[in-house]
C-alpha positions in Angstrom: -11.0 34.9 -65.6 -13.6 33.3 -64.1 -11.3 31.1 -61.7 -9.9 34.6 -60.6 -13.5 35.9 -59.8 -13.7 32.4 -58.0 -10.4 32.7 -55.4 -11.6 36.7 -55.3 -15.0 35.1 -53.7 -13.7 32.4 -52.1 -10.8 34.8 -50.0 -13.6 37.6 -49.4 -16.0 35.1 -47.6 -13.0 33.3 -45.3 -12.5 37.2 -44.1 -15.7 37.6 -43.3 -16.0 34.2 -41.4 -12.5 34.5 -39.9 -13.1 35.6 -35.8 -10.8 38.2 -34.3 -9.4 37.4 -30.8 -11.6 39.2 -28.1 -7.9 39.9 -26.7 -4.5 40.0 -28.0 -3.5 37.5 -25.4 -6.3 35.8 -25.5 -4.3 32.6 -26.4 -2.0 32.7 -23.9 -4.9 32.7 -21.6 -6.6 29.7 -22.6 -2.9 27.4 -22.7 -2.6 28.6 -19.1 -5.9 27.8 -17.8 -5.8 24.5 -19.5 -2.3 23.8 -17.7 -3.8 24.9 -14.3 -6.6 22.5 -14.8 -4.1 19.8 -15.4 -1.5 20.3 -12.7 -4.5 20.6 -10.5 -5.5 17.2 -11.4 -2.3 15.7 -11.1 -2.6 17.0 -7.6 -6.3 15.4 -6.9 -4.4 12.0 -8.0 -1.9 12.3 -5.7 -4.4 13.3 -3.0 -5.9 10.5 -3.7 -3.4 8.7 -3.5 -2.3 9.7 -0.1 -6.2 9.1 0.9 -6.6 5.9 0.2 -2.7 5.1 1.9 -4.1 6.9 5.2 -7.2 4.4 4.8 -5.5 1.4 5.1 -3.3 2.7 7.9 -6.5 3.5 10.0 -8.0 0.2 8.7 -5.2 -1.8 10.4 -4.7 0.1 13.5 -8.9 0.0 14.1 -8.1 -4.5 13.1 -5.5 -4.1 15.5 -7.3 -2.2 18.8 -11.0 -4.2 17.7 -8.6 -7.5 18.0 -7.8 -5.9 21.7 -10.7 -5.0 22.9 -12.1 -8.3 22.0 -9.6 -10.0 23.9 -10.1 -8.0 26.7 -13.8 -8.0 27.0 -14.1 -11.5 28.1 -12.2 -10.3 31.6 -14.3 -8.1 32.4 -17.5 -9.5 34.4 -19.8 -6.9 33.0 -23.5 -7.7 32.2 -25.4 -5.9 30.6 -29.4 -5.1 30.9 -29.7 -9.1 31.9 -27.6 -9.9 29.3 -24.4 -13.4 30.2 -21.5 -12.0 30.6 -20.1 -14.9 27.7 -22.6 -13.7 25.3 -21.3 -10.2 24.9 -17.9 -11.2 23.9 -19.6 -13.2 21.2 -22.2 -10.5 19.7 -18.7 -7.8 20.0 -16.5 -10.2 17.9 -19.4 -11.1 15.5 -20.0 -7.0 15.2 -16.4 -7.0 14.6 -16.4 -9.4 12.0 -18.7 -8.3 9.9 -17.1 -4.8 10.3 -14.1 -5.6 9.2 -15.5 -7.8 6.3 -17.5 -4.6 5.0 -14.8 -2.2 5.7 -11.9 -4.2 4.1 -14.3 -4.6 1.0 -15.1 -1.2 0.5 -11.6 -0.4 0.6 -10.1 -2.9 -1.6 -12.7 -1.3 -4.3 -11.9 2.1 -3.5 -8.5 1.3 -4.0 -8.8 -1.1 -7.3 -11.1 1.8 -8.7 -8.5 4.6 -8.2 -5.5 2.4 -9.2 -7.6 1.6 -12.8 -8.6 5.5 -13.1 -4.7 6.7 -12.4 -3.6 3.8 -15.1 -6.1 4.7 -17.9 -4.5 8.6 -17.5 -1.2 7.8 -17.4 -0.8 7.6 -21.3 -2.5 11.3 -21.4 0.2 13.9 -21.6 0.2 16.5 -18.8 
């Protein structure tokens, strides 16, 4: 008898504590949202994919017109404010240099970083 009073209370307080759905398709709400939310990060991934492809096409045609334009400059009998004529081919190519170096780096890290980041989700199901 008394086990019976026991499952009586013990059924009486899960109804109380049991939450209604605010809607009846309140469900079917929150599965969709959730599957927008992750189709819309499967397209950031390939957008950034596509990013970081367009960087390196940019990066090579800039390495390609600076290597140009620095072999141009030194044809050109151009000084500038009392500046030789020989040193601004130098200061251009050392500018160059060290743009490329800083460039190159940032985008070998850029894409490293998004190549780990799309890995470690891969074994997530979509």
């Amino acid at each position: 008898m008394n086990e019976m009073n026991e499952e009586k209370w013990i059924k009486q307080i899960l109804k109380e504590t049991s939450r209604k759905m605010p809607f009846s398709d309140f469900e079917d709400e929150v599965m969709m949202r959730i599957e927008e939310l992750e189709s819309d990060e499967v397209l950031v991934k390939k957008g950034y994919r596509r990013g970081i492809a367009f960087s390196w096409v940019f990066f090579v045609i800039g390495i390609a017109l600076g290597t140009l334009l620095s072999s141009w400059i030194p044809h050109f009998e151009i000084g500038f404010l009392g500046i030789d004529s020989g040193i601004i081919p130098l200061l251009f190519q050392a500018g160059f240099v060290l743009f490329v170096l800083l460039h190159f780096e940032r985008l070998m890290s850029l894409a490293g970083r998004g190549a780990h980041l799309l890995q470690k989700n891969e074994g997530k199901p979509l």
